[in-house]
Residue frames relative to the residue before (quaternion, step in Angstrom):
aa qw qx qy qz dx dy dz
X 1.0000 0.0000 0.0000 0.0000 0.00 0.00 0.00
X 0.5155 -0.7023 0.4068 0.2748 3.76 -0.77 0.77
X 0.5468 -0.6000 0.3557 0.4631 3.74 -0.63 -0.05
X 0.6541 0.5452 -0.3574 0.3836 3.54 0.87 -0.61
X 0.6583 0.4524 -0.3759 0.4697 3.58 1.62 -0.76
X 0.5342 0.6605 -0.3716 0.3746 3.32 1.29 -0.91
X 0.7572 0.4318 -0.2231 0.4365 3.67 0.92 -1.19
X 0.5036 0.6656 -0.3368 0.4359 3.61 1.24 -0.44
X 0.6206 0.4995 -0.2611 0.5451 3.73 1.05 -1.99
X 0.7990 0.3896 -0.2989 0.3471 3.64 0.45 -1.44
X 0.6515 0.3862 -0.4464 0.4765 3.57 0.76 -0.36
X 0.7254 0.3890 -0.4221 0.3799 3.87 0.40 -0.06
X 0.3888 0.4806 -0.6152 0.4893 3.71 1.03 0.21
X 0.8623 0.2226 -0.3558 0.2834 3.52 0.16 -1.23
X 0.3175 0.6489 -0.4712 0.5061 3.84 0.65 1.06
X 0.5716 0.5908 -0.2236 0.5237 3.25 0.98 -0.97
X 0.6867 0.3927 -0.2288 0.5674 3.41 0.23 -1.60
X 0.7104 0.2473 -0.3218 0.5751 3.90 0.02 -0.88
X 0.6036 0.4887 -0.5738 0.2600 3.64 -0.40 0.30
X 0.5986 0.5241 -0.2528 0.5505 3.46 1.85 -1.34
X 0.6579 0.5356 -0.4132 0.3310 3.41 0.48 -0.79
X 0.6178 0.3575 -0.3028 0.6315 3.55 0.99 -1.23
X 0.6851 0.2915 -0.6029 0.2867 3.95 -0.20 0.11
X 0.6046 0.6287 -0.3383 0.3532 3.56 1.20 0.00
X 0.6051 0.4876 -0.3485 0.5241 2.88 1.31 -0.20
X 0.5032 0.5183 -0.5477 0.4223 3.91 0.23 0.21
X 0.6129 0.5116 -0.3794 0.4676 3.57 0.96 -0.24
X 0.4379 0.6078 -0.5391 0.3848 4.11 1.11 0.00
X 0.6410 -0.4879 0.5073 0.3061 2.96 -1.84 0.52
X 0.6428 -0.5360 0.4144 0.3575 3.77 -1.21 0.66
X 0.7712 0.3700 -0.2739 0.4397 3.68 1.00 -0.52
X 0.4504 0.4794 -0.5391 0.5260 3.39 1.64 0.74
X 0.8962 0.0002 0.0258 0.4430 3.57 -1.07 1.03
X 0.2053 0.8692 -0.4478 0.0419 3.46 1.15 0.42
X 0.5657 0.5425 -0.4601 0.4171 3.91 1.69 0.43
X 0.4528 0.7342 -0.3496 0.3656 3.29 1.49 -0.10
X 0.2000 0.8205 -0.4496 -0.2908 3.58 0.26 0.39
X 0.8002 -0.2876 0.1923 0.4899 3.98 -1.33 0.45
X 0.7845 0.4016 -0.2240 0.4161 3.67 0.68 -1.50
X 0.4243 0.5744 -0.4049 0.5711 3.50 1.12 0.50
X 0.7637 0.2533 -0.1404 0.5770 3.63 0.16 -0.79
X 0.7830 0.3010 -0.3480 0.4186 3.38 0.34 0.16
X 0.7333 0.4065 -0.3340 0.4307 3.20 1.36 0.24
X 0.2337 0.6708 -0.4312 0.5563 3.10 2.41 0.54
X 0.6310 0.5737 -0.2805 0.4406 3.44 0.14 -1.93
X 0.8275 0.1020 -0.2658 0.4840 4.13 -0.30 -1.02
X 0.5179 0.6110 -0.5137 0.3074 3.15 0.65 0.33
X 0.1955 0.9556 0.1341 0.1749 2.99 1.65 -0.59
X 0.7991 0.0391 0.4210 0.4274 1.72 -0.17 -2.53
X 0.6733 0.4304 -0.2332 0.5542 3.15 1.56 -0.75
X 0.5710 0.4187 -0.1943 0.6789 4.03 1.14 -1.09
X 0.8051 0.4189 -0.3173 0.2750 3.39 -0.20 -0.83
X 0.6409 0.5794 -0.1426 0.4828 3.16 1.11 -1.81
X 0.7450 0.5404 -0.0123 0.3910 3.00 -0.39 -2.46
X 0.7517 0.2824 -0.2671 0.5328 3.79 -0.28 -1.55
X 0.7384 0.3704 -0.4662 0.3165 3.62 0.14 -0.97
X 0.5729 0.5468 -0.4183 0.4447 3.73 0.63 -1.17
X 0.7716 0.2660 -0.2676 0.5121 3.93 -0.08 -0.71
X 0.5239 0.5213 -0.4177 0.5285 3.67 0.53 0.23
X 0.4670 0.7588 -0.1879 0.4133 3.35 1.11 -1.11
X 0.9052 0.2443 0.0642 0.3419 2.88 -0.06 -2.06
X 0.5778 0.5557 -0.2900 0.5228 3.30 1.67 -0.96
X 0.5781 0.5593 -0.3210 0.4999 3.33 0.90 -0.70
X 0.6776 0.4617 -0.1903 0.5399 3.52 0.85 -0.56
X 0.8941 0.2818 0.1112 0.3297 3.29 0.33 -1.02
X 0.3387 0.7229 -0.3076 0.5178 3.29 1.82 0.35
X 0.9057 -0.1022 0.3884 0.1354 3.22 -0.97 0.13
X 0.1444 0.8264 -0.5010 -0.2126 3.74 0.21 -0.18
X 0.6848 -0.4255 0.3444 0.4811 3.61 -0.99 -0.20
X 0.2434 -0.7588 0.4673 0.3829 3.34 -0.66 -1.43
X 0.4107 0.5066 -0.3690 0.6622 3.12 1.85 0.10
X 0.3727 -0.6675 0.5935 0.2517 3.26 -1.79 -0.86
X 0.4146 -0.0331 -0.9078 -0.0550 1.40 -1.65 2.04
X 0.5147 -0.6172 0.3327 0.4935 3.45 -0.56 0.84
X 0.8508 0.1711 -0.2621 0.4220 4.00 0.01 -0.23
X 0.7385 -0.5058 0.2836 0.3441 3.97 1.19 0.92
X 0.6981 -0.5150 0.2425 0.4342 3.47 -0.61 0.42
X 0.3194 -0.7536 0.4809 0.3143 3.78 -0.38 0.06
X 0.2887 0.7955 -0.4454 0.2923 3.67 1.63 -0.43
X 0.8428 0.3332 -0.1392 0.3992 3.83 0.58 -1.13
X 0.5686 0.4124 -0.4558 0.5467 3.51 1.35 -0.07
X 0.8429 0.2992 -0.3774 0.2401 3.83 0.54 -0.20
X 0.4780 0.4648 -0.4957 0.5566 3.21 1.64 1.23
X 0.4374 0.4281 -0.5327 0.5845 3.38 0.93 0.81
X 0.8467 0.3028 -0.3031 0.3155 3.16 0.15 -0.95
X 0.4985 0.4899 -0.4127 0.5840 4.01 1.22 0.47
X 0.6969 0.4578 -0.4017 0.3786 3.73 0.29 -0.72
X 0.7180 0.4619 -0.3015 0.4245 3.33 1.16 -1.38
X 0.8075 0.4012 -0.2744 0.3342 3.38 0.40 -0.06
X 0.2982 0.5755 -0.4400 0.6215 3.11 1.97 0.33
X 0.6711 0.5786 -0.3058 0.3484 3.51 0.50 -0.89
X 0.6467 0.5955 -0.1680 0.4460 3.39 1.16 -1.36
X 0.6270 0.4459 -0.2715 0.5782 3.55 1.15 -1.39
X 0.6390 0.5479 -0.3640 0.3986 3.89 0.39 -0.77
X 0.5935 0.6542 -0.1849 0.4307 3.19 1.03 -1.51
X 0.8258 0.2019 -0.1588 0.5021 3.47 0.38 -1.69
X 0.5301 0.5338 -0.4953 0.4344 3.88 0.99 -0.18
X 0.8306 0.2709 -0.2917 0.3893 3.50 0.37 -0.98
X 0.4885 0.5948 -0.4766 0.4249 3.59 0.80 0.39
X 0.5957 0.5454 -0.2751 0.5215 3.45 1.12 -0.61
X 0.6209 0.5797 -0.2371 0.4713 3.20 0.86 -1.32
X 0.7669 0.3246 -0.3130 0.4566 3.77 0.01 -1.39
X 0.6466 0.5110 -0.3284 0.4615 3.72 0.89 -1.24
X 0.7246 0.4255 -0.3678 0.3983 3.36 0.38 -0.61
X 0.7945 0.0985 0.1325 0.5844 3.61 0.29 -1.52
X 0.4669 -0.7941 0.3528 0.1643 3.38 0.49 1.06
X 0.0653 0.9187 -0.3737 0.1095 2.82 1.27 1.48
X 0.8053 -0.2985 0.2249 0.4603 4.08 -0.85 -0.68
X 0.4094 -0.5734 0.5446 0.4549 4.12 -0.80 -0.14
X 0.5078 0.6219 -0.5762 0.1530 3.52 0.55 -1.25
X 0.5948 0.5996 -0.4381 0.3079 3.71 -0.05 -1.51
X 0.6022 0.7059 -0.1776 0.3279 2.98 0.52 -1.51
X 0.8315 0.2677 -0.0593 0.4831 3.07 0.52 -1.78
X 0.4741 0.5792 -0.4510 0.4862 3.67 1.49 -0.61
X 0.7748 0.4901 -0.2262 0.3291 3.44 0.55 -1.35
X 0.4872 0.5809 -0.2865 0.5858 3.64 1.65 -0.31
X 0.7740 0.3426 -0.2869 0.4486 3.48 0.37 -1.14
X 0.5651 0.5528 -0.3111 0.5275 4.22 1.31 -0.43
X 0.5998 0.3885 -0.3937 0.5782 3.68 0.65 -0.43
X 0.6927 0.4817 -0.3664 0.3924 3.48 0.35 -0.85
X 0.6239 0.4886 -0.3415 0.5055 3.96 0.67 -0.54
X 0.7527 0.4052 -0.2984 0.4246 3.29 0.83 -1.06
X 0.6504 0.5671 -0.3771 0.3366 3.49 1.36 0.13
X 0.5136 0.6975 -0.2053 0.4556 2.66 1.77 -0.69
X 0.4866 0.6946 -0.1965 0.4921 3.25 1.58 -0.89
X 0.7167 0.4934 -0.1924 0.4538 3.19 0.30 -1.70
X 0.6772 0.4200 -0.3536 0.4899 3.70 0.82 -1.61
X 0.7567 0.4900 -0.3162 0.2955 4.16 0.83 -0.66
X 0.4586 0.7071 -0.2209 0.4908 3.20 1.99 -0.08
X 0.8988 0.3099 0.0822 0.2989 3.04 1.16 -1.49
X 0.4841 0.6810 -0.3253 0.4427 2.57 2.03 -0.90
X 0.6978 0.5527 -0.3287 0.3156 3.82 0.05 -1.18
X 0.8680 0.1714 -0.1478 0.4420 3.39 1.27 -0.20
X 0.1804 0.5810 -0.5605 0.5619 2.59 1.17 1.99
X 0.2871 0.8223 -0.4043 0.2791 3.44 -0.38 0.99
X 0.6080 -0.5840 0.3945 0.3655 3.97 -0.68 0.92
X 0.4772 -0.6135 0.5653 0.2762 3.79 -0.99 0.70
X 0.4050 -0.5887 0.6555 0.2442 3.84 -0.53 0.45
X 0.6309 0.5107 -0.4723 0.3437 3.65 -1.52 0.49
């Protein structure tokens, strides 16, 4: 397995783990973190899970497991899966800090929107990573 798929799988197990943890936490008592409100942590948690988890694992693997080129390198430069694979997770931390943040302590949008516009490069990424080897079977 390459390093870029290898890092992708491993940063979305750990997503995973912090997605369960924060869904485990809505189960704390009201006087654990009582500025915290539920819709903050649960919208950390699928956030999570779906971007975190999900995109990285299949990002992961396609990236692995696509296609090869026929030239060289057989699966394309790696330059764009690992600014995908820094932006998106810059994105995630932004994401789950400033969700916490506004929900909690009515903090700024910006996060928010930094963290919207960083997933969005890093998708873009992914589609420039991947696209070229998406392609018709021969026969």
């Amino acid at each position: 397995m390459p390093p870029l798929s290898r890092a992708f799988v491993k940063a979305g197990f750990v997503a995973l783990l912090l997605g369960l943890l924060a869904e485990a936490l809505l189960a704390r008592p009201e006087a654990l973190w009582p500025g915290l409100p539920a819709a903050a942590i649960r919208l950390s948690a699928l956030h999570l899970l779906t971007v975190g988890w999900l995109l990285q694992v299949i990002t992961g693997v396609a990236f692995w497991m696509f296609p090869r080129h026929r030239d060289h390198p057989p699966r394309g430069s790696a330059a764009p899966g690992w600014a995908a694979w820094g932006l998106l997770n810059l994105g995630l931390l932004a994401r789950v800090g400033g969700e916490s943040w506004r929900l909690g302590a009515g903090g700024p949008l910006w996060p928010l929107q930094i963290s919207a516009l960083l997933q969005f490069a890093a998708a873009c990424c992914i589609a420039w990573l991947l696209w070229p080897r998406i392609r018709e079977m021969a026969g």
